[in-house]
C-alpha positions in Angstrom: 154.8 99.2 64.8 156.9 97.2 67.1 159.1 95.2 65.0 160.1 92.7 67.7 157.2 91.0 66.5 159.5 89.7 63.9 161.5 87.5 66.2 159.0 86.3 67.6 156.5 82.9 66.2 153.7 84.7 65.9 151.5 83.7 62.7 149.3 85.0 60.3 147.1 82.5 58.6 149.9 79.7 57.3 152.5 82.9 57.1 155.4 83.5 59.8 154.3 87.4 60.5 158.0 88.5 59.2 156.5 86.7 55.6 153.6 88.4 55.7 154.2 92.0 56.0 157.3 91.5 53.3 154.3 90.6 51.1 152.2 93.3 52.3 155.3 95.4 51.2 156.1 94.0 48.3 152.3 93.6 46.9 150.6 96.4 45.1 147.6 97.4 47.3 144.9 95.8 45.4 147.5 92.5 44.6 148.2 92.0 48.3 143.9 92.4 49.2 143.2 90.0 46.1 145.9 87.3 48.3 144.3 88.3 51.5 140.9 87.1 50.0 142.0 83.7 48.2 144.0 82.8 51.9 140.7 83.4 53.5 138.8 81.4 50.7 137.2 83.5 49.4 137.3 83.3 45.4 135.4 86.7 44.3 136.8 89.3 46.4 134.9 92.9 46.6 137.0 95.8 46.2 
């Protein structure tokens, strides 16, 4: 990955990029998915 995407004002949804992949990061695997579906409205996400 070409992390001069960081400096850069590229975003993801309502997130700077740099916030969302220190979420995807932090967030187990199934957490970070379950965000990923309530930012893109959905409010039952399928696993």
């Amino acid at each position: 990955m070409d992390l001069r995407i960081l400096k850069s004002d590229l975003r993801f949804g309502d997130l700077h990029i740099s916030e969302f992949i220190r979420i995807q990061c932090e967030c187990s695997d199934v957490a970070f998915r379950s965000h990923l579906a309530v930012a893109n409205g959905n409010d039952q996400p399928s696993f």
